[in-house]
C-alpha positions as CSV (number, residue, x, y, z in Angstrom):
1,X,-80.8,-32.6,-50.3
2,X,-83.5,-30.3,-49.5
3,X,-83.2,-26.7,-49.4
4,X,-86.8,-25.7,-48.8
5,X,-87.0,-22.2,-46.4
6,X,-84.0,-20.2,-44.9
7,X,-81.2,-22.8,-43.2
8,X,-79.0,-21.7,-40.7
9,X,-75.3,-21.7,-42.2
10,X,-73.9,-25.1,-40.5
11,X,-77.2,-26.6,-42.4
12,X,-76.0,-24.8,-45.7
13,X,-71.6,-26.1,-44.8
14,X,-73.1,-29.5,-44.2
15,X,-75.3,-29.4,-47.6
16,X,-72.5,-28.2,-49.7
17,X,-69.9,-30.9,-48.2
18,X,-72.2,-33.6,-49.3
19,X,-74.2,-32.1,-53.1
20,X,-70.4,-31.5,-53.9
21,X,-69.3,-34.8,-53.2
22,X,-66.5,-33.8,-50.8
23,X,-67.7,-35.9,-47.9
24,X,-70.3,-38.3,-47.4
25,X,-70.0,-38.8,-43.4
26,X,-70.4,-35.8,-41.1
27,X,-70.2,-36.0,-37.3
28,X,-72.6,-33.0,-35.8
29,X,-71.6,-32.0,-32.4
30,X,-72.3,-28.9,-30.0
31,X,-76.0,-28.1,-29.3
32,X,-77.3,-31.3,-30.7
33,X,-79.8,-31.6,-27.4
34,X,-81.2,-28.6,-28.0
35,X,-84.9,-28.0,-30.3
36,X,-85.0,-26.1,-33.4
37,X,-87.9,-24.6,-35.4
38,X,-90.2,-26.4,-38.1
39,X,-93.0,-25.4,-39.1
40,X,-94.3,-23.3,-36.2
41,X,-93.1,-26.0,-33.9
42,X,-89.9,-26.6,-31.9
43,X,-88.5,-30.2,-33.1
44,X,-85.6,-32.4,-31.9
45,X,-82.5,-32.4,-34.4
46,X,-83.4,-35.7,-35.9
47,X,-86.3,-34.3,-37.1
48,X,-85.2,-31.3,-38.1
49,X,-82.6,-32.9,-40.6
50,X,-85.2,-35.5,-42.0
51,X,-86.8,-32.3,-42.6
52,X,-84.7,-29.2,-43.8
53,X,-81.9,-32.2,-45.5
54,X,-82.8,-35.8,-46.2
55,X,-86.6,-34.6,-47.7
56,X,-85.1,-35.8,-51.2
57,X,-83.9,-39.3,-49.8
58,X,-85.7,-42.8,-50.5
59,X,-84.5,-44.5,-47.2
60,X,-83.4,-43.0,-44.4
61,X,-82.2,-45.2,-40.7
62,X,-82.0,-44.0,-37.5
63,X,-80.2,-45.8,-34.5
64,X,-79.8,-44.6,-31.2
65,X,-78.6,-46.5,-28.1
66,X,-81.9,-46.9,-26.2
67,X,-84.3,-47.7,-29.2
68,X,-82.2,-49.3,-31.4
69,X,-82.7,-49.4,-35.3
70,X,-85.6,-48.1,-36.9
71,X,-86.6,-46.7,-40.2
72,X,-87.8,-43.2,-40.4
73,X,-89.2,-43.1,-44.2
74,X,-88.4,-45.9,-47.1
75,X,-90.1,-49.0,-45.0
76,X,-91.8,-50.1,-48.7
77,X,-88.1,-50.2,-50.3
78,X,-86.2,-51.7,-48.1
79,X,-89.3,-54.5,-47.8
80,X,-87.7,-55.4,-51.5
81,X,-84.7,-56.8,-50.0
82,X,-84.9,-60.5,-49.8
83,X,-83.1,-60.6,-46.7
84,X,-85.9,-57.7,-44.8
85,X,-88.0,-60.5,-43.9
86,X,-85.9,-62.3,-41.8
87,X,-84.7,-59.6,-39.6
88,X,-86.9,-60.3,-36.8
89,X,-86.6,-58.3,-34.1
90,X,-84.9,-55.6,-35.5
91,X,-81.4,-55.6,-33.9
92,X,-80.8,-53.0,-30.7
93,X,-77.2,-53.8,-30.4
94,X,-75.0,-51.2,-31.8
95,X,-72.6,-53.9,-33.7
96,X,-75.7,-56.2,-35.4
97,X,-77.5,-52.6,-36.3
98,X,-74.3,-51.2,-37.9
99,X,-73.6,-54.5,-39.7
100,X,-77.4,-54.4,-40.8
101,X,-76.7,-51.2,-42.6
102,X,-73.8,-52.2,-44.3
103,X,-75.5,-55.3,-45.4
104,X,-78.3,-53.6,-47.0
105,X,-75.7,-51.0,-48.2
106,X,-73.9,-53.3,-50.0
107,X,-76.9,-55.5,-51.7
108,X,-78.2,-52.3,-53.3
109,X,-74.3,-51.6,-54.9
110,X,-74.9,-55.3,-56.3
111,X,-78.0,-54.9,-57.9
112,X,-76.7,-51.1,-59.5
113,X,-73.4,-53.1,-60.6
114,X,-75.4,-55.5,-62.4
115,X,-77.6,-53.2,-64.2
116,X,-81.0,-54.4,-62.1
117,X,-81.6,-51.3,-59.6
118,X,-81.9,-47.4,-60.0
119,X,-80.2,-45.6,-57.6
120,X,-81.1,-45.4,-54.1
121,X,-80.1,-42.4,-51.6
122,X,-79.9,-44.2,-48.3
123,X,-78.8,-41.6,-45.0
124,X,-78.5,-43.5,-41.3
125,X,-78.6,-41.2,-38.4
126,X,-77.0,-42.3,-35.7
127,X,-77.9,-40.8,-32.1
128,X,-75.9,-40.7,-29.5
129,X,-72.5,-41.7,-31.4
130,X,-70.5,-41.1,-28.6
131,X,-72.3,-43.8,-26.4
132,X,-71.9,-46.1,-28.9
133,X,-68.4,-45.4,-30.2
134,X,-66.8,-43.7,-26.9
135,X,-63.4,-41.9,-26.5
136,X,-62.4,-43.4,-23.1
137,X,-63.0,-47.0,-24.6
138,X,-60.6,-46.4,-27.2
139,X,-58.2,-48.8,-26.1
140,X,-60.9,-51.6,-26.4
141,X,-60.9,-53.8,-29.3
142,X,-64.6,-54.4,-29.7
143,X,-64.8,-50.7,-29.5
144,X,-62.0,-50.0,-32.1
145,X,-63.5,-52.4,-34.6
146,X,-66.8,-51.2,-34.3
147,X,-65.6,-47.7,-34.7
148,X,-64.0,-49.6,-37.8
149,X,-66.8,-50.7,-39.4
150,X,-68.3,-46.8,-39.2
151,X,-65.2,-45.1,-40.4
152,X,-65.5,-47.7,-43.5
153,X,-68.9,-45.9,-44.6
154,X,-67.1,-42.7,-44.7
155,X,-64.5,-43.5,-47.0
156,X,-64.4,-47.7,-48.3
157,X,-66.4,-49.0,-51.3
158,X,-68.9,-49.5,-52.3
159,X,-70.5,-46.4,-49.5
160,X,-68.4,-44.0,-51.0
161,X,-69.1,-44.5,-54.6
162,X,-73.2,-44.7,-53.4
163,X,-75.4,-41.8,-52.9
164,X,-75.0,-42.4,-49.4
165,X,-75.1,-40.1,-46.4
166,X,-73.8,-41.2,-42.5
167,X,-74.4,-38.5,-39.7
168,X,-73.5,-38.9,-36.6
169,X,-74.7,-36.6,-33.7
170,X,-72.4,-36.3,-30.5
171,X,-72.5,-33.6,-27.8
172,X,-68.8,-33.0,-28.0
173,X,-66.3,-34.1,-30.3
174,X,-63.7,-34.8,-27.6
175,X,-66.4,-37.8,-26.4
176,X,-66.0,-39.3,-29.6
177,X,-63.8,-42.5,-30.5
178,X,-60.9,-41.1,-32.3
179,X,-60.6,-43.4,-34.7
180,X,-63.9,-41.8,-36.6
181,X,-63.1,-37.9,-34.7
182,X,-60.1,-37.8,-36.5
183,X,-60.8,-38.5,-39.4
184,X,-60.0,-37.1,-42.2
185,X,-62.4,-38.5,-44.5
186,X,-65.2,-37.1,-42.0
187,X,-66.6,-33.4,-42.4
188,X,-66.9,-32.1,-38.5
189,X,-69.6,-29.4,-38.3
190,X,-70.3,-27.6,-35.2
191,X,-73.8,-27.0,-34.4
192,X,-74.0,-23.8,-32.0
193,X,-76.4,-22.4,-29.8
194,X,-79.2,-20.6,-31.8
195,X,-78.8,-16.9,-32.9
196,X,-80.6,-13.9,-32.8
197,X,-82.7,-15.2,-35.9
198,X,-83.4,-18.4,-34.1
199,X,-84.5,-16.7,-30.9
200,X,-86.4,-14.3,-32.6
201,X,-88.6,-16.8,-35.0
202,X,-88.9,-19.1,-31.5
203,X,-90.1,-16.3,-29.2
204,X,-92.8,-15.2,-31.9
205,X,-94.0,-18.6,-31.5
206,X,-93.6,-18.8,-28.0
207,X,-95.5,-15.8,-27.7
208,X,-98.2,-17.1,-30.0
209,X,-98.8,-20.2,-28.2
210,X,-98.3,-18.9,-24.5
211,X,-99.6,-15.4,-24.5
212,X,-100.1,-15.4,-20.6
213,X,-96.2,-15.4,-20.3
214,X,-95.4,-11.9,-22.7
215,X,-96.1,-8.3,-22.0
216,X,-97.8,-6.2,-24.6
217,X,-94.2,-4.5,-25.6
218,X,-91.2,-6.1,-26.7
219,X,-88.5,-5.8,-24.2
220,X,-85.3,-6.7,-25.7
221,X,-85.7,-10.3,-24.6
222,X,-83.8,-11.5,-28.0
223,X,-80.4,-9.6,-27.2
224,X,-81.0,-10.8,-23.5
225,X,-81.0,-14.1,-23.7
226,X,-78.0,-14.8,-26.4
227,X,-76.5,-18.0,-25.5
228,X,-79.5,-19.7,-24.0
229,X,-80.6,-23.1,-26.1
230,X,-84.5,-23.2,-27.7
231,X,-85.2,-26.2,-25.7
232,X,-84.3,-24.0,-22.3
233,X,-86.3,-21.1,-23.3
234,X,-89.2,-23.2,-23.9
235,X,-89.6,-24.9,-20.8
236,X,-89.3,-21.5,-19.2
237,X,-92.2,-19.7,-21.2
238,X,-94.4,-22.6,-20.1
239,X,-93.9,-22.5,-16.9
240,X,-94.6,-19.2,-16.5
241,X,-97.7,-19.2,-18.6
242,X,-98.9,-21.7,-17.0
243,X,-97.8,-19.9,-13.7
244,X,-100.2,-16.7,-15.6
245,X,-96.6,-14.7,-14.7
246,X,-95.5,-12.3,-17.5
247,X,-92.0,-12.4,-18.5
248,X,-90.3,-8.7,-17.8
249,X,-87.2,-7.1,-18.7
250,X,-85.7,-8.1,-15.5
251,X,-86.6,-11.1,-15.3
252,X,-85.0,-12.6,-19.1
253,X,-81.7,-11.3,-17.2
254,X,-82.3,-13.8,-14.2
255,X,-83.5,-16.4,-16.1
256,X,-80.5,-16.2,-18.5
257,X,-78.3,-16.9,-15.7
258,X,-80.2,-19.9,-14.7
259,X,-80.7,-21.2,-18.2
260,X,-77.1,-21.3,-19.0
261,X,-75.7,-22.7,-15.8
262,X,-78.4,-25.3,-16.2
263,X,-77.2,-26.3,-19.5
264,X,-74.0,-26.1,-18.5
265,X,-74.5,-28.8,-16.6
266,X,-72.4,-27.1,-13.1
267,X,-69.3,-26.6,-15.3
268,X,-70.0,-22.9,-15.1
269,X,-71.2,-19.9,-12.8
270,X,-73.1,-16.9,-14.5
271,X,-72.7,-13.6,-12.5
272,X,-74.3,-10.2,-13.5
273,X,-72.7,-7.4,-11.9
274,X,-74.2,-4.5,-10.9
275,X,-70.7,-3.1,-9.3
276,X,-68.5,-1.0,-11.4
277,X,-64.5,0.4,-10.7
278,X,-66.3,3.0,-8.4
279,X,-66.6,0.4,-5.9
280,X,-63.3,-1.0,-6.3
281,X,-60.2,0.8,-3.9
282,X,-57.3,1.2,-6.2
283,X,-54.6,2.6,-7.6
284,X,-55.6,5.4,-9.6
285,X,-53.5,4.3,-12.4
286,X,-55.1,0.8,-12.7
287,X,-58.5,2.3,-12.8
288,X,-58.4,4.6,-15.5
289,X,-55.9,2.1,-17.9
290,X,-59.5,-0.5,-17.1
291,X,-61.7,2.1,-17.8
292,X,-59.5,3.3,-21.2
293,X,-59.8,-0.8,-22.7
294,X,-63.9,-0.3,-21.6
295,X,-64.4,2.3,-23.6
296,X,-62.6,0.9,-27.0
297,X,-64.5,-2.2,-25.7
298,X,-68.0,-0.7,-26.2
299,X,-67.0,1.4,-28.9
300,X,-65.5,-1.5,-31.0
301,X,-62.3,0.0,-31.2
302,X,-60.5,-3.0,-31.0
303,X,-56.9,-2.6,-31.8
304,X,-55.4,-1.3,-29.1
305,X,-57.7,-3.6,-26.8
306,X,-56.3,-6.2,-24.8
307,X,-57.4,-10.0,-25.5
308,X,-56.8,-10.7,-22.0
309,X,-55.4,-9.9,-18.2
310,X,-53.9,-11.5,-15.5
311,X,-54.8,-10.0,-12.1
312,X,-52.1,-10.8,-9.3
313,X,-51.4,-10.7,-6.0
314,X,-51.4,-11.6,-2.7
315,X,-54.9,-13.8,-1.3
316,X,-56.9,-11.8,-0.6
317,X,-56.9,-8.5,-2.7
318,X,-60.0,-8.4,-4.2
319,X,-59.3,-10.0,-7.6
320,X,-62.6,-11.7,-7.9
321,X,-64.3,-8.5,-6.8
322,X,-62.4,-6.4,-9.4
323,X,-63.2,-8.8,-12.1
324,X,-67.1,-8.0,-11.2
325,X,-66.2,-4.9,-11.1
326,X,-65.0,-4.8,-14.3
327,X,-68.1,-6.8,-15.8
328,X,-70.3,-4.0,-14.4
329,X,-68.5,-1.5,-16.0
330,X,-68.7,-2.9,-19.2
331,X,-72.0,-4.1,-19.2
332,X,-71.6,-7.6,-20.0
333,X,-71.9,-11.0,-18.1
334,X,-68.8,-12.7,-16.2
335,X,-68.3,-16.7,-17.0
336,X,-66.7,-18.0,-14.3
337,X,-64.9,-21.4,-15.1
338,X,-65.5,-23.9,-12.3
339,X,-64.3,-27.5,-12.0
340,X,-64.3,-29.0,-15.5
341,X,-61.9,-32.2,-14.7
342,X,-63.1,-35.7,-14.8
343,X,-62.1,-38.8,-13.6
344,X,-63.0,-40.3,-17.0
345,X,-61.1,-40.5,-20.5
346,X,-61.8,-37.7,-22.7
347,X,-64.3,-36.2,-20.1
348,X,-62.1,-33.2,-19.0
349,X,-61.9,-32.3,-22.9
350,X,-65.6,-32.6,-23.8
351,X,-66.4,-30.7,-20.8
352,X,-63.9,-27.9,-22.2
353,X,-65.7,-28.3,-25.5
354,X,-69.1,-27.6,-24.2
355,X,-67.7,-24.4,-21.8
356,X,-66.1,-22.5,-25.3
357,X,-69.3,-23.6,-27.3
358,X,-71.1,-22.1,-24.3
359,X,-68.5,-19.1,-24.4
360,X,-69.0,-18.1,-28.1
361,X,-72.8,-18.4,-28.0
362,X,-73.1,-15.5,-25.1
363,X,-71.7,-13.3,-27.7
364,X,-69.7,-10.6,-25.5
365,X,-68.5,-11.5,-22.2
366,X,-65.9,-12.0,-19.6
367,X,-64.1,-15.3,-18.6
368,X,-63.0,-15.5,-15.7
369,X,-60.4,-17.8,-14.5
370,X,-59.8,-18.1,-10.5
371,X,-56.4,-19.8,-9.0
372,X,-54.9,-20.0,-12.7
373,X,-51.9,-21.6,-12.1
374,X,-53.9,-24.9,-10.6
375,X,-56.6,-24.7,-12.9
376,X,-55.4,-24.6,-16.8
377,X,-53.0,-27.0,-16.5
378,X,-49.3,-27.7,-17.8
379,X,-47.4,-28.2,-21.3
380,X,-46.0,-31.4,-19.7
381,X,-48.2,-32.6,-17.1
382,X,-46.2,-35.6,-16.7
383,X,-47.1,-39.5,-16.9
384,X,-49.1,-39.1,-13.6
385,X,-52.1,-37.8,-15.3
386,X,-51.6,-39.5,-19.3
387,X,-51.2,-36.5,-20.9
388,X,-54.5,-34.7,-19.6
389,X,-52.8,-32.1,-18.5
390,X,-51.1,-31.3,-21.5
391,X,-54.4,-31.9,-23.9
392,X,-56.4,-29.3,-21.5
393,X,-53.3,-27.0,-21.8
394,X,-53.2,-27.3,-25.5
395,X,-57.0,-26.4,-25.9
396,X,-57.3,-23.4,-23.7
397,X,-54.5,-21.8,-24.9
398,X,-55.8,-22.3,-28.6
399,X,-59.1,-20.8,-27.6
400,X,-57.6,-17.8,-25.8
401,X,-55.3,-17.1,-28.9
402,X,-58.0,-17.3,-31.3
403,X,-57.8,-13.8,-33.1
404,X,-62.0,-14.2,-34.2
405,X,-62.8,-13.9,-30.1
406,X,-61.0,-10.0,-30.3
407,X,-63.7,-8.1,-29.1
408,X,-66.1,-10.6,-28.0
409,X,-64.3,-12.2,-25.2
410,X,-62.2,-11.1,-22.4
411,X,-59.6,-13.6,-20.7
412,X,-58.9,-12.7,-17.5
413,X,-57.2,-15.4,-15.2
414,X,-56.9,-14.5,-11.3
415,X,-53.7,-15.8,-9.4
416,X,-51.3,-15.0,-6.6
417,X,-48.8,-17.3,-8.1
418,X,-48.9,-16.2,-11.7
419,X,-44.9,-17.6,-12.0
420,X,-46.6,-20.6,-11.8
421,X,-48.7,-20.3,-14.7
422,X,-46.9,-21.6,-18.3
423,X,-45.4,-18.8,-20.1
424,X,-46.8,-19.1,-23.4
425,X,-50.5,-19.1,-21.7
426,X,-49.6,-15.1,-20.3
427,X,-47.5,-13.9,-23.3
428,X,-49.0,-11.1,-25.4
429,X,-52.0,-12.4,-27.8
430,X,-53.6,-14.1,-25.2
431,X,-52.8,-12.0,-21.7
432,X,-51.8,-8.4,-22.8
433,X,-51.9,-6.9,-19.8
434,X,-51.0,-8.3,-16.3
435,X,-51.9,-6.2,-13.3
436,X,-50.2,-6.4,-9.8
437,X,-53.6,-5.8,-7.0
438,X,-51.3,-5.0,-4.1
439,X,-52.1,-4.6,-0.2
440,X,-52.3,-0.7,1.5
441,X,-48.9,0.6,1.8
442,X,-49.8,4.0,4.2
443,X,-51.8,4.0,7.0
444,X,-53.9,6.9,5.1
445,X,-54.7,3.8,2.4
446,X,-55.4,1.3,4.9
447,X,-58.1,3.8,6.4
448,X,-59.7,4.6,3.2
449,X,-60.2,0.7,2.9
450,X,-61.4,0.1,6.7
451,X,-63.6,2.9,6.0
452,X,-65.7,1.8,3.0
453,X,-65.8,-1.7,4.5
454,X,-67.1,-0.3,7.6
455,X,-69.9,1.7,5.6
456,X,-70.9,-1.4,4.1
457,X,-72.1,-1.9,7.7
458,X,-73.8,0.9,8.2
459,X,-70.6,2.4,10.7
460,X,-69.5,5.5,9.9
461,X,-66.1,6.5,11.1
462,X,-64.4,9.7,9.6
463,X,-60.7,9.5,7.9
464,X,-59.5,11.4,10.4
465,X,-59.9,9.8,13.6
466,X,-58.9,6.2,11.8
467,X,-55.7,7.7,10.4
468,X,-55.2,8.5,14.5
469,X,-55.2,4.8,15.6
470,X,-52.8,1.9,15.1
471,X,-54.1,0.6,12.0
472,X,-52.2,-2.2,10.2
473,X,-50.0,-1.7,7.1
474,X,-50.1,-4.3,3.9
475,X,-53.9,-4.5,4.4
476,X,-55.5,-6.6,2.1
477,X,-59.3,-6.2,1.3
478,X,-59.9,-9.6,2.4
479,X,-58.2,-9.0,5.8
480,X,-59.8,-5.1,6.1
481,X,-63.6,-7.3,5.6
482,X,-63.0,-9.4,8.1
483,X,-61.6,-6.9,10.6
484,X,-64.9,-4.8,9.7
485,X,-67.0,-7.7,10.7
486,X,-65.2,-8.0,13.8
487,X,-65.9,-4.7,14.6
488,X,-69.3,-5.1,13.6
489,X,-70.0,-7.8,16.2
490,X,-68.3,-5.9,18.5
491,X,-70.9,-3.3,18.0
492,X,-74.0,-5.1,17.9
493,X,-72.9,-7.9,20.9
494,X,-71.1,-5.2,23.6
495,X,-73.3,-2.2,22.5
496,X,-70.1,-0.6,21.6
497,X,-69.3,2.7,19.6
498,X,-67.8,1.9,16.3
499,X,-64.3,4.0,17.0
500,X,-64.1,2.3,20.3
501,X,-64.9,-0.9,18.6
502,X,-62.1,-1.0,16.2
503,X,-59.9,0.3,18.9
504,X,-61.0,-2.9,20.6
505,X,-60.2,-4.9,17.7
506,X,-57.0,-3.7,16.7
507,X,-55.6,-4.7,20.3
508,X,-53.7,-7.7,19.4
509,X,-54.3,-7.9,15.8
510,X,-52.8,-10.3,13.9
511,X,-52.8,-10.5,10.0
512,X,-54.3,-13.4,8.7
513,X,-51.4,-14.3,6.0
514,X,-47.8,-14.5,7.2
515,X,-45.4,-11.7,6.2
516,X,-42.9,-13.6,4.6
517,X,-45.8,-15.3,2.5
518,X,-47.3,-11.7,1.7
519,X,-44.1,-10.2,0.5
520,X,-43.2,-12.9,-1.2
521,X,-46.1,-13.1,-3.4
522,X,-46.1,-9.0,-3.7
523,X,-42.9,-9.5,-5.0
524,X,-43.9,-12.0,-7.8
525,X,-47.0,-9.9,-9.0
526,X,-44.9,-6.8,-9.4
527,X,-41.9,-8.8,-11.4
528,X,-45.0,-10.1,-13.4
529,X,-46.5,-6.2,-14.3
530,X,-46.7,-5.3,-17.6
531,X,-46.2,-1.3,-16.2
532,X,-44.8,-0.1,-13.3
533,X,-47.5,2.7,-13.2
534,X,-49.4,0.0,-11.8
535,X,-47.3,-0.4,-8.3
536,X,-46.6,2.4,-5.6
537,X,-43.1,3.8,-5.4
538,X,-42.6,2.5,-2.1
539,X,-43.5,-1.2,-3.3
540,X,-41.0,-1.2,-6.1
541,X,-38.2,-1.9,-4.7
542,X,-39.8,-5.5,-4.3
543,X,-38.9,-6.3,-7.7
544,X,-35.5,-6.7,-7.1
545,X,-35.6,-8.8,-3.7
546,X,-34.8,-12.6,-3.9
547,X,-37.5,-14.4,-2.1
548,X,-37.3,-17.9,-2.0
549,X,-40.9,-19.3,-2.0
């Protein structure tokens, strides 16, 4: 195989796998999709392996659902077989191109058996293998026997005594027919989103060949825009260029967040925070233990860091707010998970597949889990969903207990029923620390609350005539915003003074989540704390009641 120039080091694993003769068949899956440099130029990943790996190879095929099978080099050789000139169109099906290939396959073993050929090295490329051999069709027997016939060239004579070489290109493994995912004749390599090297040699170019979009100074746009594919980062330099808008510090933040959720296909939201715990109304013991892991966080200290959190609580308590919160403080983007299920087989997985992939390419970050009980899924989901429950279980909890993410990503699932959530998902090694977010227990906290809400409004109300009036006790934030917006119409539709206002307000207030409901689901997060420094004495004794839910 060809080793000309610097290869990136899933090139150099799939290179060694074959020179050494420890696999012949390799499925590639990740950021196939994506473009990769060549020469000065951004090429798709068929053409980048022709290039950088099958440069040494006599006859190379290449199939893919939509054009069928063509030859990209070794037309003259395979013109020698006697059979070439009857195969007239050449076959688009997947099963008559596969069965092409193994024909051809096995004609040159004849001929090097009986002493009358030299030897050939023959590669196929197959595009799109998860289109042609798919996961949720794997209880199909035309399916199963063509995924047969592939698994054959991986490990069946005469393809594995030949100087032969099958790659496969999927988007995610979990799309893939198991019968050639799994195995274990097959070398799996992962290709990831580019790295700084990649984005560096790209953006060179990029700036070579669309000056209009750069400024004069380099503006960090290389650690900006970790976890953003070539292919994405292309489109965008053109479009500005072509726009005549330069490209600013500022803006490679922006576009990273619309890059990745674009790639992402929805499965994701981006958020940059600009918020840090100053904005967030706490106790002061939870603040400064978050501010303690930030610090080992940015000064690699890693040991005594936490791999993740659980924040719990009664609705509305902030938790989405402290997690940007959080974010801010640190200085690192927040990956929030959004719906990643699917209706088809093997969907929900790949979908998982692409969102770590996505994950480990950002390089530092926070992901962030919202109504964790509901989302990740059970041990034993039942027979209701056929196991997907279980598979989905079984995959996040591997990739939050994965000891190489220590320090480069944060777990930090959001719940107000976190008994709910399986144990060995929250134990120690994957959530180390579980924090209670509790509503105000003292009039004097419930007007601290009222009055930063209230400021956000541009009404300013002094601590000491709100600690006068009838304010309500177990105050969540969510309930204190939407009494502050209340007030706030009050204000601006009956030309109202802001203290007379809430006055008005609190007449007849009502909380918007039941009592029972609100002590009931205090009284979970505070059994779930990891340290009791984290409640208020007079919350405490909640712990012990027995409230049925």
């Amino acid at each position: 195989m060809s080793s000309e120039g610097k290869a990136p080091a899933w090139l150099d694993e799939l290179r060694l796998a074959y020179e050494s003769g420890a696999h012949g068949q390799f499925v590639l899956y990740g950021n196939v999709a994506d473009r990769f440099p060549l020469d000065g130029r951004l090429v798709s990943l068929t053409r980048y392996l022709e290039a950088r790996l099958l440069g040494t190879f006599d006859l190379v095929f290449l199939y893919d659902p939509g054009n069928g099978l063509s030859l990209l080099r070794g037309g003259e050789r395979f013109a020698q077989w006697p059979a070439a000139e009857k195969i007239q169109p050449w076959p688009h099906e997947p099963r008559a191109a596969i069965e092409l290939i193994s024909r051809y396959l096995r004609y040159r073993a004849n001929l090097q058996a009986l002493g009358r050929g030299d030897s050939e090295h023959v590669a196929v490329i197959l595009r799109g293998a998860e289109l042609v051999l798919p996961a949720s069709r794997q209880g199909d027997f035309a399916s199963a026997s063509l995924a047969s016939l592939v698994r054959d060239w991986a490990a069946e004579p005469p393809f594995a005594d030949m100087a032969f070489a099958s790659l496969l290109l999927a988007d995610n493994l979990n799309d893939l027919h198991p019968l050639v995912a799994n195995n274990p004749r097959i070398d799996r390599v992962q290709v990831p989103l580019p790295d700084a090297d990649s984005l560096g040699q790209c953006l060179a170019q990029l700036r070579l060949d669309h000056p209009k979009a750069f400024a004069a100074e380099d503006n960090g746009a290389v650690q900006a825009l970790a976890g953003v594919s070539l292919s994405a980062l292309a489109s965008l330099v053109k479009r500005r260029a072509h726009q005549g808008k330069v490209l600013g510090a500022q803006d490679w933040v922006e576009a990273k967040k619309q890059l990745v959720e674009t790639d992402s296909a929805g499965l994701v939201e981006f958020i940059e925070s600009k918020r840090t715990l100053d904005d967030y109304h706490a106790q002061d013991a939870l603040k400064v233990w978050l501010r303690q892991d930030m610090a080992l966080w940015q000064a690699a200290d890693l040991r005594a860091l936490p791999k993740g959190y659980i924040f719990c609580g009664p609705v509305g308590t902030g938790k989405t707010y402290l997690v940007e919160c959080l974010a801010g403080e640190a200085g690192v983007p927040v990956v929030k998970l959004k719906n990643f299920r699917d209706r088809w087989v093997g969907s929900s997985e790949g979908n998982l597949e692409k969102i770590f992939r996505l994950i480990r390419g950002l390089g530092r970050c926070i992901v962030f889990i919202d109504e964790a009980d509901q989302t990740l899924g059970k041990r034993d989901g039942g027979s209701g969903d056929s196991g997907l429950s279980g598979r989905l279980y079984s995959m996040i909890a591997q990739e939050m207990g994965d000891a190489d993410n220590r320090g480069k990503v944060i777990w930090i699932l959001a719940s107000s029923r976190p008994d709910l959530i399986e144990v060995d998902l929250k134990r120690p090694g994957r959530v180390d620390v579980k924090i209670p977010l509790l509503p105000t227990t003292t009039i004097e906290e419930s007007a601290a609350l009222l009055r930063a809400l209230l400021k956000r409004f541009e009404l300013k109300l002094e601590s000491k005539a709100l600690v006068k009036l009838p304010l309500p006790l177990l105050l969540t934030p969510g309930a204190a915003e939407a009494l502050a917006v209340k007030v706030y119409r009050q204000v601006r539709t009956a030309q109202m003074q802001p203290l007379a206002a809430l006055e008005h307000c609190l007449q007849g207030y009502q909380p918007p989540v039941a009592e029972q409901v609100l002590r009931l689901q205090m009284s979970i997060a505070i059994r779930e704390a990891t340290d009791m420094a984290f409640v208020p004495e007079s919350l405490r004794h909640l712990a012990d009641e027995n409230l049925s839910p």
